[in-house]
MARDO-780487 format. One record per residue: x, y, z of N, C-alpha, C in turn; residue in one letter. Coordinates in steps of 0.05 Angstrom, whole numbers, plus 5000, padded with zeros to 4 digits. Atoms other than C-alpha are relative to their C-alpha. Example, Ala and Ser with C-alpha at 12.3 -4.5 7.8 and 13.67 -1.06 7.14 Angstrom:
BEGIN
501849765000524649105156501850245000a
498449764999527349795143498550225014s
//
This chain:
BEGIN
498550154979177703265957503049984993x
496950065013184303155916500650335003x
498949725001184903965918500850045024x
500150004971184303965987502449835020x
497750044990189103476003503550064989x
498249885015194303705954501450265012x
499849804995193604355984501150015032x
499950064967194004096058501249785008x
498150294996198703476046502750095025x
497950074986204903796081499650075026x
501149934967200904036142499049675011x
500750394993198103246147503849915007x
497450114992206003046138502250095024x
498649994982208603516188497949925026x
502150054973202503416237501149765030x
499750224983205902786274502650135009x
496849904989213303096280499550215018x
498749744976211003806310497549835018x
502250134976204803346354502549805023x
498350174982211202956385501950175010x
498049874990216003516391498250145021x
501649834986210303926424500149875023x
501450134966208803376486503149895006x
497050114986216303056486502150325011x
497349854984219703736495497950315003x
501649844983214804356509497849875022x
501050064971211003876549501149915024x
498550044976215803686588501550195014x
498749794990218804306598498250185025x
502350034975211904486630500849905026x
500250074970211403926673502749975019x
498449914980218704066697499550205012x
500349804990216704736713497749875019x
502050094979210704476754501749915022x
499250174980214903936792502950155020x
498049884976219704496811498150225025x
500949904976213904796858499149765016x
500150124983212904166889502949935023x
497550094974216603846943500849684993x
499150345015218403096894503149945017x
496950174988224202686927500149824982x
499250185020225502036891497749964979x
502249965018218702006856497950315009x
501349725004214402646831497649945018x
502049854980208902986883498750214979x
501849785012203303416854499550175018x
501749844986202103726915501950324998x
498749794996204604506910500950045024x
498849854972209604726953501050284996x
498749745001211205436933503650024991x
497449995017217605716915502849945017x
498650174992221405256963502349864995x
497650015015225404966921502550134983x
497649745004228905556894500750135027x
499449854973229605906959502049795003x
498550254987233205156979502750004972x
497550145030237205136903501850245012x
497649835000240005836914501050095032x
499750044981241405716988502449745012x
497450155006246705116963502150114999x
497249875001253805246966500949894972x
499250095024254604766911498750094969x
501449935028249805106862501550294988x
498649795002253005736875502550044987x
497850015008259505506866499649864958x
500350085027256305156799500250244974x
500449645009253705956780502350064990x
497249874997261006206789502249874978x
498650125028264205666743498450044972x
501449965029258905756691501550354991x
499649785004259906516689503450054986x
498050055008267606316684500449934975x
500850215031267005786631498950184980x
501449885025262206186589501650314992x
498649755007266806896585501949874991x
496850085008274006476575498349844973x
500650125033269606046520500250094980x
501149925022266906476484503350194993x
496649855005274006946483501849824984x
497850095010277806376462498549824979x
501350095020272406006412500750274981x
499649865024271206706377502550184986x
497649825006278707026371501949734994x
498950215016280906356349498649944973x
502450105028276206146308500350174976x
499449755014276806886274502549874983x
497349995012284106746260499649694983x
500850195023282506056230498749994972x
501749925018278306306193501450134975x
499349815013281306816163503049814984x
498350295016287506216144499149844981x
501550185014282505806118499950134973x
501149885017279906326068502350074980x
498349925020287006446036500749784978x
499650285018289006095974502649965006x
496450164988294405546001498749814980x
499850295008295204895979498649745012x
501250154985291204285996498150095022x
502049894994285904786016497849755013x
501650154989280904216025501149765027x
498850214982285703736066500250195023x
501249894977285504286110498850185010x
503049884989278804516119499249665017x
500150144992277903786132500249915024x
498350124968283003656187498350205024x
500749874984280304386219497449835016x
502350104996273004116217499749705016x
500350184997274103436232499849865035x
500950024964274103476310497350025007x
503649864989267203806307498549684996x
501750285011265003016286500049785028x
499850174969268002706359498050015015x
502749904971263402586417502350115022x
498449814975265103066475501649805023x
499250224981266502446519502549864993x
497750055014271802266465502050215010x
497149804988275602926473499850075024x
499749914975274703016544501549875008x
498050224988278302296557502250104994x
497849905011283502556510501250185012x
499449814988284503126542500549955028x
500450134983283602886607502149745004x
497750175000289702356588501750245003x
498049805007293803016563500950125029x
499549754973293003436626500449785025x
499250154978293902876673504149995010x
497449944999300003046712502649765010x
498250215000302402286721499849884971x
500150235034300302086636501050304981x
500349665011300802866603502850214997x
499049735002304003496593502649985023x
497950024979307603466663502449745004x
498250184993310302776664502249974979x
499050005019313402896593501850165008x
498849834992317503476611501649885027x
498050124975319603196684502249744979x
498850165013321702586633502450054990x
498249905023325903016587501950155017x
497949924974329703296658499250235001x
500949734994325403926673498449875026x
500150074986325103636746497450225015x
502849704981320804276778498550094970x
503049955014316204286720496849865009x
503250154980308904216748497850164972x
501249925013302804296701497149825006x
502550104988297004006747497450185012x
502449884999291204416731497549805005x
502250214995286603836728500049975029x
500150094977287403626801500550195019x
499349804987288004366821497150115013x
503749924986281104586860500050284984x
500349745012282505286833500650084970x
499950025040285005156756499149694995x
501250255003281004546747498150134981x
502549865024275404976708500950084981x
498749865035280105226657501249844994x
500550285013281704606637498149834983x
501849825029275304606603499450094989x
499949905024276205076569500750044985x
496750075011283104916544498049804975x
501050285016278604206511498250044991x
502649985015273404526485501250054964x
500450015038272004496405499850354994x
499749855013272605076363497750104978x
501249825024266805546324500850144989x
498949875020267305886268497950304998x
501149694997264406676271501950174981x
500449895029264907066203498850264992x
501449694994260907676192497350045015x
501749954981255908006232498249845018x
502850205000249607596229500749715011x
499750274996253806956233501550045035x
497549994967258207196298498050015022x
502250004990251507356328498549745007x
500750265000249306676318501449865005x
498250234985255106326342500350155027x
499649964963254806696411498649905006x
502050154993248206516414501049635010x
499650254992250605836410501849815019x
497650084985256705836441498650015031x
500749924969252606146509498849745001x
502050265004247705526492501249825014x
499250264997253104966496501050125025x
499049974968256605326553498049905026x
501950034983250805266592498749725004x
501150344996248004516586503449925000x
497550084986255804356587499849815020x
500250124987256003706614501749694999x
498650205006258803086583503950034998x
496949915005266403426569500650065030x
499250044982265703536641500249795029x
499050284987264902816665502049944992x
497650065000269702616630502050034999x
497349834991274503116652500649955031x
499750014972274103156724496849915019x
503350034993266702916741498850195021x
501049684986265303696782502549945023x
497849954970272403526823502450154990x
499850134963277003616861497350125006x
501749954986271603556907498050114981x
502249855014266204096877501150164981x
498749695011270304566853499649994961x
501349995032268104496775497249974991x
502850025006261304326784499150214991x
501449875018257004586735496749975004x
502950004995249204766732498649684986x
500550325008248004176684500349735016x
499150144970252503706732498249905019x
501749994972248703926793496549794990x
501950125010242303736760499849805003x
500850315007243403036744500349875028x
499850074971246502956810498750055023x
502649974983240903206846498249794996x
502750215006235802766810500849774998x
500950354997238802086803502849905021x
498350084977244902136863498149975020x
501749874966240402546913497549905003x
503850075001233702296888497850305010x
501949844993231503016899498650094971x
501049925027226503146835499550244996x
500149785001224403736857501550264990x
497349764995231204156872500749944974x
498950045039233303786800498750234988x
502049855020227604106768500050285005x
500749765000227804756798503750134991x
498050035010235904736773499650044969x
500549885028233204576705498250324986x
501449684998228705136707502150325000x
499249734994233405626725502949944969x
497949955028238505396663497949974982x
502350015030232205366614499750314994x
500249764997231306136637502450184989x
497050005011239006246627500350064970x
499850065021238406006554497550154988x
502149825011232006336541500850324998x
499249745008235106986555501550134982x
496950035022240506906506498249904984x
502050065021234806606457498850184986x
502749785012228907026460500950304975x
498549845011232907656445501149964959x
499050135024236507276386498450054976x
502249995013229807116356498650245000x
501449675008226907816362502050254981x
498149975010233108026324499549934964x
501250215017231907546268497450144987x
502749825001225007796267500350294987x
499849695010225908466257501850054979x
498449945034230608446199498749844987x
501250045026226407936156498150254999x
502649715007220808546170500150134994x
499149695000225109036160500950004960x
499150085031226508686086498150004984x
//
């Protein structure tokens, strides 16, 4: 009996962590997928409605327009995360002085909540508190720098306030796209508190849309069939990853 549990102690200790991760987030990932073939409005419906709800998501102007900024967002991110990042990098690694004071300072943003630097930012780029009103201040009268409140450069403005990864050799650059595509994609908090998907729509994002479907619109459904289609998104950019992964421990 003592061999037995000795032998089978850390399967007993993880038994409760992967039994909660299993029903709090693959089961729910399920029963989102279910509730996006119903027809749910403010509370969930079991009854199937077929593929209704997607036909209706990608039949939005606003989801579309959500598509179009993601695709934006996620090419200018990742360009300006990993060809920065690179060059940091590559600073970091020389011998200077006070080496640790600044690895520190670099790192030390990655510790903010996104809601922190979005306000920040979101003070900076404001063209009555920011960038523009400083300059008109200093007598540059026809200086304008109101991207934030621009319908058409309002999205690159998030990408100006986004945080900074670090991508290194192969294996690791690989793994920070992965991740970078990841955060691009749920992307959500840095863009409340930048422009909350305005002017008007014009920034809305797939995440965004989501929440504002299910607890503005009260539609559960269209939410769910939203999440669905960015769980798919992220899976494609996953799976791959992991079959990657795979095949070089096998190949070792």
């Amino acid at each position: 009996m003592f061999k037995w549990l000795e032998k089978n102690l850390p399967k007993i200790v993880m038994a409760p962590a992967v039994g909660l991760i299993g029903w709090f987030v693959y089961g729910f990932v399920l029963w989102t997928l279910y509730i996006s073939f119903t027809n749910s409005k403010i509370l969930p419906k079991y009854e199937l409605w077929g593929v209704g709800q997607y036909v209706k998501l990608w039949g939005s102007r606003k989801w579309l327009i959500a598509v179009d900024n993601l695709l934006i967002f996620t090419a200018l991110f990742l360009i300006f995360c990993v060809v920065i990042g690179i060059i940091l990098a590559i600073f970091l690694d020389q011998k200077i002085r006070a080496e640790g004071v600044l690895r520190t300072i670099y790192l030390y943003p990655m510790a903010l909540s996104f809601i922190v630097t979005g306000t920040a930012w979101k003070w900076i780029l404001n063209p009555t508190l920011g960038i523009q009103k400083m300059f008109i201040d200093w007598g540059f009268e026809n200086f304008t720098f109101d991207w934030l409140v621009n319908r058409e450069m309002a999205i690159y403005t998030i990408v100006i306030a986004w945080k900074i990864l670090l991508p290194m050799m192969r294996p690791v650059f690989f793994t920070s796209f992965v991740i970078l595509v990841h955060i691009s994609i749920k992307s959500y908090d840095l863009i409340v508190a930048l422009t909350q998907g305005g002017p008007g729509i014009s920034t809305t994002m797939p995440a965004l849309y989501m929440t504002q479907t299910a607890f503005h619109k009260s539609q559960v459904g269209l939410s769910a069939a939203s999440a669905m289609m960015m769980f798919m998104a992220v899976a494609a950019v996953i799976i791959p990853y992991l079959y990657s992964e795979l095949r070089r421990e096998n190949a070792r």
